[in-house]
Biopython code that builds the backbone (N, CA, C, O; Angstrom):
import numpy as np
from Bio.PDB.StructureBuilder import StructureBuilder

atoms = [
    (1, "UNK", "N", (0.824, -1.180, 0.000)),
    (1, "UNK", "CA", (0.000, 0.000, 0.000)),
    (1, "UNK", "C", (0.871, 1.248, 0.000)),
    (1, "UNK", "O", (1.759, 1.385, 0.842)),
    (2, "UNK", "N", (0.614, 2.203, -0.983)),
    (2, "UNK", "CA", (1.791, 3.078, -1.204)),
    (2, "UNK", "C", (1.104, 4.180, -0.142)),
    (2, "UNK", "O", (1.949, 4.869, 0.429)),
    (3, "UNK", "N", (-0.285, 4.457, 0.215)),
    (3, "UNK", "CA", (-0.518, 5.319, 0.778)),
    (3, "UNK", "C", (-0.389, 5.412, 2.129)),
    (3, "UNK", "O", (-0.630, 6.382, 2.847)),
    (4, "UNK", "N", (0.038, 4.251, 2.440)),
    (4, "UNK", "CA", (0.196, 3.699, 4.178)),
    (4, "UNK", "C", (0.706, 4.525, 4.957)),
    (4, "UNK", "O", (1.829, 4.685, 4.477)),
    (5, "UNK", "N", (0.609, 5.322, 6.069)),
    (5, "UNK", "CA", (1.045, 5.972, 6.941)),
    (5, "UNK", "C", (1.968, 4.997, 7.936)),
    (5, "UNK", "O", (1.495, 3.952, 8.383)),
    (6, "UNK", "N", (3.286, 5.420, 8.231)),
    (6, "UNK", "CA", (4.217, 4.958, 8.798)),
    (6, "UNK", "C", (4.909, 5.817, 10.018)),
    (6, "UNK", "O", (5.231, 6.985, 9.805)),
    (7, "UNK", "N", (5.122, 5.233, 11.254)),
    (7, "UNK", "CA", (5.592, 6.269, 12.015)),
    (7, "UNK", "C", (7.009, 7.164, 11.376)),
    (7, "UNK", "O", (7.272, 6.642, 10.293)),
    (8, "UNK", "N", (7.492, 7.725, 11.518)),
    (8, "UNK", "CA", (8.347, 8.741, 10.935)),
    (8, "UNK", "C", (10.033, 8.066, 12.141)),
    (8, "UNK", "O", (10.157, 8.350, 13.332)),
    (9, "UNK", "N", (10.763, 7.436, 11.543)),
    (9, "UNK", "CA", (12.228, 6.974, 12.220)),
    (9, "UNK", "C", (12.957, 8.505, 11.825)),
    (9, "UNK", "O", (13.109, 9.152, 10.789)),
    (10, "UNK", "N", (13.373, 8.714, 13.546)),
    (10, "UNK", "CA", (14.298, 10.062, 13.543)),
    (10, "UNK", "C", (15.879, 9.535, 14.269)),
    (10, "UNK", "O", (16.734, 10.290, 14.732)),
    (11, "UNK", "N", (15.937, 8.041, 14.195)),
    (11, "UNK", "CA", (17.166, 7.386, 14.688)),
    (11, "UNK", "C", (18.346, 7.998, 13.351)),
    (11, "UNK", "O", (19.511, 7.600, 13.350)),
    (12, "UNK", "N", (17.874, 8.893, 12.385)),
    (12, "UNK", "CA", (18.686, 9.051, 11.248)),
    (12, "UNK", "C", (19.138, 10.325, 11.583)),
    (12, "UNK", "O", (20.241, 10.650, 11.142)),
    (13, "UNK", "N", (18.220, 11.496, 12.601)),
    (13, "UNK", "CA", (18.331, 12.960, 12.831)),
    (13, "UNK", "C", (19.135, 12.936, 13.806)),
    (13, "UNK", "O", (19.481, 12.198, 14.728)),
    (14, "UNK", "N", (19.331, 13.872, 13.396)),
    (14, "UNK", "CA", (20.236, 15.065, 14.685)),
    (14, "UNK", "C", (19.771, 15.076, 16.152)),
    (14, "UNK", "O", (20.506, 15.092, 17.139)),
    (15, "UNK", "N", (18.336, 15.066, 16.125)),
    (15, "UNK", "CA", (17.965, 15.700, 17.136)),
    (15, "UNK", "C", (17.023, 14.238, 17.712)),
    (15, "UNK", "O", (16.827, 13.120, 17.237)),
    (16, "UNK", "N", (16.515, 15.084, 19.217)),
    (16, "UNK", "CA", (14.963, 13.761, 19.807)),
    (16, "UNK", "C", (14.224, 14.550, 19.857)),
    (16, "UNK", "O", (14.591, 15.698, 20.110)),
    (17, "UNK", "N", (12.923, 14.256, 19.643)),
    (17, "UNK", "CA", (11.854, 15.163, 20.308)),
    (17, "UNK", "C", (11.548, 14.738, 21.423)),
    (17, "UNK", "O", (11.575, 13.519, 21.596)),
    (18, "UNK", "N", (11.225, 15.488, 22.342)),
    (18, "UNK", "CA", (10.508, 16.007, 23.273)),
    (18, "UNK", "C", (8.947, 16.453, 23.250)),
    (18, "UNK", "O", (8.786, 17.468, 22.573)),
    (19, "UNK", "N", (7.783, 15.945, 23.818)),
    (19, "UNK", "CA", (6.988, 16.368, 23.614)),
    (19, "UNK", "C", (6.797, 18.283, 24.979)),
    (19, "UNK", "O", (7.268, 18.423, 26.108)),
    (20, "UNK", "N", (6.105, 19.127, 24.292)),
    (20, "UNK", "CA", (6.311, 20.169, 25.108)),
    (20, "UNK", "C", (5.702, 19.861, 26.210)),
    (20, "UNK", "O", (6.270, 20.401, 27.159)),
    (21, "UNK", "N", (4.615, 19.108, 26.586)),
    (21, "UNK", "CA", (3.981, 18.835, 27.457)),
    (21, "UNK", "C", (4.744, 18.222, 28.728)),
    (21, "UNK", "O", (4.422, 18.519, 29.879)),
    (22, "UNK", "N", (5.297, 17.752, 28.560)),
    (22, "UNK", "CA", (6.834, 16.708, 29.361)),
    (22, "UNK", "C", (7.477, 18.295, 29.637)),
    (22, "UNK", "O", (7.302, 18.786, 30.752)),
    (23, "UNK", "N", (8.051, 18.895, 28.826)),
    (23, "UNK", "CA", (9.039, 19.738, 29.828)),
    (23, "UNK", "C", (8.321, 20.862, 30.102)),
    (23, "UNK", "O", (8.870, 21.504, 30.997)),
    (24, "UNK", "N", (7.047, 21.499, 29.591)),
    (24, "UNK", "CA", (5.715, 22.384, 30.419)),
    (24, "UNK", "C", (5.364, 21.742, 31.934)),
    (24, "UNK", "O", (5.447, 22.312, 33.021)),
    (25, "UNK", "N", (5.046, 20.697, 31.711)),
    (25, "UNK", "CA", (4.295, 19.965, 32.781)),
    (25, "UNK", "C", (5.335, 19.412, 33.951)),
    (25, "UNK", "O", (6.356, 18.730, 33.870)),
    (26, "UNK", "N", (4.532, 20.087, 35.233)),
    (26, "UNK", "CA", (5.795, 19.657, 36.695)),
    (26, "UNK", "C", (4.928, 18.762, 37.222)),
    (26, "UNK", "O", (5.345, 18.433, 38.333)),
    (27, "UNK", "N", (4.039, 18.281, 36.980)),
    (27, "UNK", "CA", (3.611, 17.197, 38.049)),
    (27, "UNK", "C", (4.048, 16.125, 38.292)),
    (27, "UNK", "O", (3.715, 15.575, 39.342)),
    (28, "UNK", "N", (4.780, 15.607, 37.544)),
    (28, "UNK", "CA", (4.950, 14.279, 37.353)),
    (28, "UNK", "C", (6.823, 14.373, 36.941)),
    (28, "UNK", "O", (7.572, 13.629, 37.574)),
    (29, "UNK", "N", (7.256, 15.071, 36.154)),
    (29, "UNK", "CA", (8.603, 15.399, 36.301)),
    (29, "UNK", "C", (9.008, 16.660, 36.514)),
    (29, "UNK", "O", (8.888, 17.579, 35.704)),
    (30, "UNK", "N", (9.566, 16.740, 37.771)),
    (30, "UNK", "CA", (9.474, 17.960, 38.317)),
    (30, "UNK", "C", (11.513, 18.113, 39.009)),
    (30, "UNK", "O", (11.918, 18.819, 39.932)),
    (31, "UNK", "N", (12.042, 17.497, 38.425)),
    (31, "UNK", "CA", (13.424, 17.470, 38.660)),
    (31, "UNK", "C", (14.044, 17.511, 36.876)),
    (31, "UNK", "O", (13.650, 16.613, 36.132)),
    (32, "UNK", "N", (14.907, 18.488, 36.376)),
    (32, "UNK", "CA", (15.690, 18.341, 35.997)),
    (32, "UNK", "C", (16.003, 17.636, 35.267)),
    (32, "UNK", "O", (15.805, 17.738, 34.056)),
    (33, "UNK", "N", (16.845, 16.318, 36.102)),
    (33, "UNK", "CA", (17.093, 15.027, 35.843)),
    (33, "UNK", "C", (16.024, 13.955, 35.375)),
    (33, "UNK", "O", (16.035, 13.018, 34.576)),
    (34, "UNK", "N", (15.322, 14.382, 36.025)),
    (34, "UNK", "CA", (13.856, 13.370, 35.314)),
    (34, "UNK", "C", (13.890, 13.734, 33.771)),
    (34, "UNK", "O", (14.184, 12.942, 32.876)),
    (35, "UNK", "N", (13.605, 14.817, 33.640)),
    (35, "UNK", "CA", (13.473, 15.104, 32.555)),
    (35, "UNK", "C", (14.746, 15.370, 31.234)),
    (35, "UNK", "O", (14.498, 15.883, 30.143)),
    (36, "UNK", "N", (15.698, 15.022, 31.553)),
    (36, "UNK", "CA", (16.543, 14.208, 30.823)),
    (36, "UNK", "C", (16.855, 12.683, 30.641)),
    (36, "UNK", "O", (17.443, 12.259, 29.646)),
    (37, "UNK", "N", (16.419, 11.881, 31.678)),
    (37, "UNK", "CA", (16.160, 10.853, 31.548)),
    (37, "UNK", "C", (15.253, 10.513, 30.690)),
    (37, "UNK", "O", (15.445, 9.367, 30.285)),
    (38, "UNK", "N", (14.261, 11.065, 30.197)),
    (38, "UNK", "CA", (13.103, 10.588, 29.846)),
    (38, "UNK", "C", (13.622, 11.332, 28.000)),
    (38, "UNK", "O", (13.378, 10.841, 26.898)),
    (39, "UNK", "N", (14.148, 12.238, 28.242)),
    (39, "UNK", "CA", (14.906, 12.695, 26.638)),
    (39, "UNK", "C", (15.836, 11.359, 25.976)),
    (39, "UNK", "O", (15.727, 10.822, 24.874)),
    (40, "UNK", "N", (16.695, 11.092, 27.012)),
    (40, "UNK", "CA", (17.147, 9.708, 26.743)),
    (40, "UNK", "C", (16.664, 8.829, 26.223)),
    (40, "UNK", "O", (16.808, 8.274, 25.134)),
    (41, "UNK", "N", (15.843, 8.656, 27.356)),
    (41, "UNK", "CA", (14.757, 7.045, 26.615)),
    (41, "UNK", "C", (14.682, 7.226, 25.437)),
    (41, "UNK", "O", (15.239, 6.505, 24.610)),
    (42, "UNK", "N", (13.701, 8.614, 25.061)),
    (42, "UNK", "CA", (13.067, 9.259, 23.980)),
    (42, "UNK", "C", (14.185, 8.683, 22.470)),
    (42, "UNK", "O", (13.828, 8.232, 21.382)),
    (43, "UNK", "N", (15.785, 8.985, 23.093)),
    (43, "UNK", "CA", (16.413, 9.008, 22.200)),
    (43, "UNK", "C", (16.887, 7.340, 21.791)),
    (43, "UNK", "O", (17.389, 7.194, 20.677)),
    (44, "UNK", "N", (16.761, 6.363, 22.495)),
    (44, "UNK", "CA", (16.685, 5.344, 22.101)),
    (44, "UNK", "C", (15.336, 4.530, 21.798)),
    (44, "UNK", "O", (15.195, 3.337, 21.527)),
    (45, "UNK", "N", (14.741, 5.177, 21.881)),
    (45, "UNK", "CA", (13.272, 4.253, 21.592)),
    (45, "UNK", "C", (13.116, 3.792, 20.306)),
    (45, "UNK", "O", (13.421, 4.405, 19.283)),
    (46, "UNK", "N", (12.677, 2.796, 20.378)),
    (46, "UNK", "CA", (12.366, 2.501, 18.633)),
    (46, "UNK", "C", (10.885, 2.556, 18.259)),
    (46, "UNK", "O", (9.985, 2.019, 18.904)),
    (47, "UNK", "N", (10.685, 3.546, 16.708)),
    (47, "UNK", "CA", (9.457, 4.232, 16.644)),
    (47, "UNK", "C", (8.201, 3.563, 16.279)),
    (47, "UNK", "O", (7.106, 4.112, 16.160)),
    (48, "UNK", "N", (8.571, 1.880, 16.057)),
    (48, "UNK", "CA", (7.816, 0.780, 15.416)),
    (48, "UNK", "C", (6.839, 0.425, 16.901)),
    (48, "UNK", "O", (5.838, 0.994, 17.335)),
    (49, "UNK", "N", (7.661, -0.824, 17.455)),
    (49, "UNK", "CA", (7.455, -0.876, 19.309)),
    (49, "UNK", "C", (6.915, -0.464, 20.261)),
    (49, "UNK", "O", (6.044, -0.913, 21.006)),
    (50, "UNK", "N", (7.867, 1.066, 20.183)),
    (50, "UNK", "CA", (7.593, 2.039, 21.311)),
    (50, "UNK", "C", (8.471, 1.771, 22.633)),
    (50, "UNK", "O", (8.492, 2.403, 23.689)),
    (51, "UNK", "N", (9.237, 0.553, 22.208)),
    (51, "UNK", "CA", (9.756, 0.479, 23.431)),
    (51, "UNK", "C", (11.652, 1.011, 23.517)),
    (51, "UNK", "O", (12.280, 1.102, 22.462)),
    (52, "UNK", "N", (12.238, 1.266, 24.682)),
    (52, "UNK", "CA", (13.264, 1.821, 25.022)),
    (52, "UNK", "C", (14.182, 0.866, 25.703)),
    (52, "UNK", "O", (13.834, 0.584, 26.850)),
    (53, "UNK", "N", (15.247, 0.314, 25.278)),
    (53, "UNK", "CA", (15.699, -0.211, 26.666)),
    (53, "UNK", "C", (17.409, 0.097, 26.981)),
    (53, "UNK", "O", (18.171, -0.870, 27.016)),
    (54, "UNK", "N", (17.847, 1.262, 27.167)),
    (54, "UNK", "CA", (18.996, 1.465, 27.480)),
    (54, "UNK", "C", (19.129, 0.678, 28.804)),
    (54, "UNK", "O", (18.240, 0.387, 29.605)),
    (55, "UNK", "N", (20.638, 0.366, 28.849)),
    (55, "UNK", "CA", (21.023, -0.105, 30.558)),
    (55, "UNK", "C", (20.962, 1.036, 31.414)),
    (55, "UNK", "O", (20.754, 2.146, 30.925)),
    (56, "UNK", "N", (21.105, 0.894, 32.513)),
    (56, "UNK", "CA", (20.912, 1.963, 33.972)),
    (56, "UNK", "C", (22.154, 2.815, 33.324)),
    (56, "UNK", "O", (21.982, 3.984, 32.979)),
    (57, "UNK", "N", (23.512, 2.103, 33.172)),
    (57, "UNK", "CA", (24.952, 2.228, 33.007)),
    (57, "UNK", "C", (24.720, 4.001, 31.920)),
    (57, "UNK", "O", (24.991, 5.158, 32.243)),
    (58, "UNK", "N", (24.083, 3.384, 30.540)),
    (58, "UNK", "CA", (23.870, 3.772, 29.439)),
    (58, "UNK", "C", (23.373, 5.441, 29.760)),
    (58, "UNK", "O", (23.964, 6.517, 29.674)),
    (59, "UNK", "N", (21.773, 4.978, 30.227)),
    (59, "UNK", "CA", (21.313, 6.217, 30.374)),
    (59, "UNK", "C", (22.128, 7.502, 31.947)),
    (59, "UNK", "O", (21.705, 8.632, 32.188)),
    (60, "UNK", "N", (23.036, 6.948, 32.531)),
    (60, "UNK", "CA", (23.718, 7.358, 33.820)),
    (60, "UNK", "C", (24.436, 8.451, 33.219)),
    (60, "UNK", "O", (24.436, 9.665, 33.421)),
    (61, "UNK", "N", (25.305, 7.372, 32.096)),
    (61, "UNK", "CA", (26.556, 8.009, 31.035)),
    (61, "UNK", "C", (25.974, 9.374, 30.544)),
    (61, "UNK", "O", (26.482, 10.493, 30.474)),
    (62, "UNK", "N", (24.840, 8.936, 30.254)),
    (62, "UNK", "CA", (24.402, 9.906, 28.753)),
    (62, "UNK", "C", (23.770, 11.191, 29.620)),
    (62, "UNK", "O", (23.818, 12.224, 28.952)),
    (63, "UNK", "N", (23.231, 11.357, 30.852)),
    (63, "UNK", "CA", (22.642, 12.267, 31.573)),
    (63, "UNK", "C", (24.323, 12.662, 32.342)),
    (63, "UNK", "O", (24.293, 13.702, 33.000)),
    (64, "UNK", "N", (25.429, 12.084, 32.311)),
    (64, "UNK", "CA", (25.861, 12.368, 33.849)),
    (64, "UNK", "C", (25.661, 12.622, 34.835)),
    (64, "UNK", "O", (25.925, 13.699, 35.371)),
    (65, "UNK", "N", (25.019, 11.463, 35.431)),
    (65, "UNK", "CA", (24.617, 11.275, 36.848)),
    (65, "UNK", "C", (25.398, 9.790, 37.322)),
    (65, "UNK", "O", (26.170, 9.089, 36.668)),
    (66, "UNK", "N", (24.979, 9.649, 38.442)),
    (66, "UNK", "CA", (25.065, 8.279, 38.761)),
    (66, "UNK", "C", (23.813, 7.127, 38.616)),
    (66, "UNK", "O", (22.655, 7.477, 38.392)),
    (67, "UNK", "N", (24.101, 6.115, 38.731)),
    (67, "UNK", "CA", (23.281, 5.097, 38.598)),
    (67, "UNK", "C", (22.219, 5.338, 39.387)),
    (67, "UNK", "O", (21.078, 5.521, 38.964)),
    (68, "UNK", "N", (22.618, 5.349, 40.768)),
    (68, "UNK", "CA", (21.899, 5.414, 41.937)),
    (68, "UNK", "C", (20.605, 6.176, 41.709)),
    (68, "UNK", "O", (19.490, 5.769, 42.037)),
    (69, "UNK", "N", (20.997, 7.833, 40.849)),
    (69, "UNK", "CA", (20.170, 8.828, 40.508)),
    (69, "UNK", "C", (19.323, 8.062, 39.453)),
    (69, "UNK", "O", (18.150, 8.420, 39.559)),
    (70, "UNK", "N", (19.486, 7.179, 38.520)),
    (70, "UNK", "CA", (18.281, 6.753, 37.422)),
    (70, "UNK", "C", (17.655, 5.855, 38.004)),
    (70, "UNK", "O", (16.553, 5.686, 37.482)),
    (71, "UNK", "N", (17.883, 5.099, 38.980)),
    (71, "UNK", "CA", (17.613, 4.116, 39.489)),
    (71, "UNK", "C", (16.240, 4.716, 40.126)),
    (71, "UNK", "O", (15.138, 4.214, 39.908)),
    (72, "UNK", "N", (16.506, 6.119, 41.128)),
    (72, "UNK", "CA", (15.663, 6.356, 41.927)),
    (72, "UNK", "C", (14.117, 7.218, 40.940)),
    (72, "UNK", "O", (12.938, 7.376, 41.257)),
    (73, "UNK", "N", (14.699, 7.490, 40.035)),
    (73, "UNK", "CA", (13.688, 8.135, 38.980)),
    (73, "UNK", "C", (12.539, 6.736, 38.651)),
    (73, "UNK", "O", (12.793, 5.568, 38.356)),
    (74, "UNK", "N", (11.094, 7.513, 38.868)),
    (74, "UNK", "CA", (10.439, 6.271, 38.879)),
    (74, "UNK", "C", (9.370, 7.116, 37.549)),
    (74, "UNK", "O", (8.439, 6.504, 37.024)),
]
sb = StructureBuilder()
sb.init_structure("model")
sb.init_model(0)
sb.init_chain("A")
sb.init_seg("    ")
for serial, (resi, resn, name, xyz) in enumerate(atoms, 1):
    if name == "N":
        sb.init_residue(resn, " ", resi, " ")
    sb.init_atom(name, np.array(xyz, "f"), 0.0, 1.0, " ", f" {name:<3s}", serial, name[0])
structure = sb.get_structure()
């Protein structure tokens, strides 16, 4: 089907999106760090799935934090 709508793979771009709502919205991530964690994920997710699975190690590296700190992010 040539007209098929397909999610859009940005594993090729520069950039992640972020939805604005995530970094508008404090209820729920209201640290900082949360909210780079969750850019992370964002940036490994695969757009088919939906799912993310960096190691603790991975996403620690990529925020510079410690483990301890992603660990406690719920």
């Amino acid at each position: 089907m040539p007209n098929e709508k397909r999610p859009i793979d940005f594993h090729d771009h520069r950039f992640v999106r972020v939805t604005k709502s995530v970094i508008a919205d404090e209820t729920y991530l209201d640290k900082p760090v949360q909210k780079l964690v969750y850019a992370v994920l964002c940036f490994y997710a695969d757009n088919t799935s939906k799912k993310s699975h960096p190691s603790v190690q991975t996403i620690a590296d990529k925020c510079r934090c410690s483990t301890n700190t992603v660990r406690m992010i719920k």
